[in-house]
C-alpha positions as CSV (number, residue, x, y, z in Angstrom):
1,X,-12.7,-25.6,-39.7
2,X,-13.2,-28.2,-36.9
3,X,-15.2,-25.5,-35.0
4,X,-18.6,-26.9,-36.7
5,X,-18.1,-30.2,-34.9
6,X,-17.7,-29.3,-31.7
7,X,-20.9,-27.0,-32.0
8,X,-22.7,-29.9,-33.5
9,X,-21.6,-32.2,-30.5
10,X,-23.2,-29.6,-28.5
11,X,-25.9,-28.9,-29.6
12,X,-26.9,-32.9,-30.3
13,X,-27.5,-34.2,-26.4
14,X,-29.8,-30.8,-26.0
15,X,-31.7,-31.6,-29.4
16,X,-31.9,-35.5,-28.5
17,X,-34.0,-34.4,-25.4
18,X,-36.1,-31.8,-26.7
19,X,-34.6,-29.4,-24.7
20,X,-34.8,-31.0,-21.0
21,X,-32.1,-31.0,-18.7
22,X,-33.6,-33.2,-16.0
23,X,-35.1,-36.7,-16.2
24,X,-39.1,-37.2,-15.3
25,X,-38.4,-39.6,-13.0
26,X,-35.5,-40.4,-10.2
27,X,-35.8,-44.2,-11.2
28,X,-32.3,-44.4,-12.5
29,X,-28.8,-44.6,-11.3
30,X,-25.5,-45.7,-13.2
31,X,-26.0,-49.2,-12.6
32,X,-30.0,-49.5,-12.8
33,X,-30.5,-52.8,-15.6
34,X,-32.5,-51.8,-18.7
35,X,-34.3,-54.2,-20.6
36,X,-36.5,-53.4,-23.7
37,X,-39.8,-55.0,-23.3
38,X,-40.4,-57.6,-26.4
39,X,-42.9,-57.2,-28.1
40,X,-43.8,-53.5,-27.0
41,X,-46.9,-52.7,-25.9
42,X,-49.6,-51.9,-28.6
43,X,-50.2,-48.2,-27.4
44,X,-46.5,-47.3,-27.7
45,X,-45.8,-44.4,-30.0
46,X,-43.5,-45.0,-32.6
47,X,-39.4,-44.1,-30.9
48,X,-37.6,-41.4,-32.0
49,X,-34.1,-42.6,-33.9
50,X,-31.9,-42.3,-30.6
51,X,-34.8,-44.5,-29.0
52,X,-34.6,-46.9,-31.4
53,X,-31.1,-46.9,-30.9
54,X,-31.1,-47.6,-27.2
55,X,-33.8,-50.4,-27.8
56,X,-31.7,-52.3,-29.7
57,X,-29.1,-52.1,-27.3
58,X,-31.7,-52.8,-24.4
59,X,-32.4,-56.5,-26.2
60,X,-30.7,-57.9,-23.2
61,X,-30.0,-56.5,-19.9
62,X,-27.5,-53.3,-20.1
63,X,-26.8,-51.1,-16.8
64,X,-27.2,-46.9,-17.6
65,X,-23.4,-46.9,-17.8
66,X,-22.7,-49.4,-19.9
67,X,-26.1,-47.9,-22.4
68,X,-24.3,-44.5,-22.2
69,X,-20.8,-45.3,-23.4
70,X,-22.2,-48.0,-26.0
71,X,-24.4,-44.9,-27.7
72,X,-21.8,-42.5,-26.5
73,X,-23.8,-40.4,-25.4
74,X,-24.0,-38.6,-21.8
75,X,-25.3,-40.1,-18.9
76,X,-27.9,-37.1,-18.5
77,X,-29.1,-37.3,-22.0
78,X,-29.7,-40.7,-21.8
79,X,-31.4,-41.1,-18.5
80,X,-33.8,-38.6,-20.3
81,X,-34.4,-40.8,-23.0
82,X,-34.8,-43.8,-21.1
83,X,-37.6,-41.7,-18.8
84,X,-39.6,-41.5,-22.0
85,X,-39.1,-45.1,-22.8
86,X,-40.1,-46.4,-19.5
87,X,-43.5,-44.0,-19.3
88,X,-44.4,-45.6,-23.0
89,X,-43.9,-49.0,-21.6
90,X,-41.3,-49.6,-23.7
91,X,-38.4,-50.7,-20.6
92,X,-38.1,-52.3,-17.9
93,X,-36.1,-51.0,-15.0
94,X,-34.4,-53.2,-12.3
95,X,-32.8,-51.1,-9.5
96,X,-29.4,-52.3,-8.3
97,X,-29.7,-54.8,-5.8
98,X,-28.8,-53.5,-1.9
99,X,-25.4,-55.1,-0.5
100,X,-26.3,-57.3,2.0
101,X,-24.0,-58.4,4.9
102,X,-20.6,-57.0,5.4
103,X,-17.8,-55.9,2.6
104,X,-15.4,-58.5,1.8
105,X,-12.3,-56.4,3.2
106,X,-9.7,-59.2,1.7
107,X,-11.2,-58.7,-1.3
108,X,-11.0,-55.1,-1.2
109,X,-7.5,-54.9,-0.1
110,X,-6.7,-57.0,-3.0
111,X,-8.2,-54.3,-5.3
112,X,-6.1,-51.7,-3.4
113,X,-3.3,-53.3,-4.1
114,X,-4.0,-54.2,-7.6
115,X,-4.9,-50.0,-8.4
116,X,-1.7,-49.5,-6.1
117,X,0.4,-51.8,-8.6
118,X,-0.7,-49.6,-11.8
């Protein structure tokens, strides 16, 4: 009975990407900012539904992990897609920012505490 659905939730993220298991490109981590570019550029070709889908959610800035569990989908299947979108123009990528200076380590203890206290 339920057996069809977990196929189909198989088989989905490998039909989503045509059948790719790695992305084109090594521009994305989980907390790489996505942005769809508005409007697209003329030369664009038409996105696919699921490309649509993470346009839409790319109107304002959305990190790979946050894009991922909005569409849930996985994080693989959707850095794939958002390889195609960025090679059609269609994204723009901001890598995470590099920590400057040294960590905050009362502000980290605090955390430590705070996941201690759960």
């Amino acid at each position: 009975m339920g057996g069809g659905d977990a196929a189909g939730r198989l088989v989905r993220p490998f039909t989503l990407t045509g059948g790719r298991t790695r992305p084109s490109r090594a521009d994305f981590t989980l907390i790489t900012t996505v942005t769809a570019v508005d409007p697209p550029p003329a030369r664009a070709p038409r996105p696919q539904p699921e490309q649509a889908r993470i346009l839409r959610r790319c109107a304002q800035p959305v990190t790979v992990a946050e894009l991922a569990a909005l569409l849930d989908l996985p994080v693989s299947v959707v850095v794939i897609l958002l390889c195609d979108l960025l090679e059609a123009g269609r994204i723009h990528v901001r890598p995470p920012r590099p920590v400057s200076g040294p960590p905050d380590l009362e502000l980290l203890q605090k955390v430590r505490d705070g996941l201690g206290r759960l």
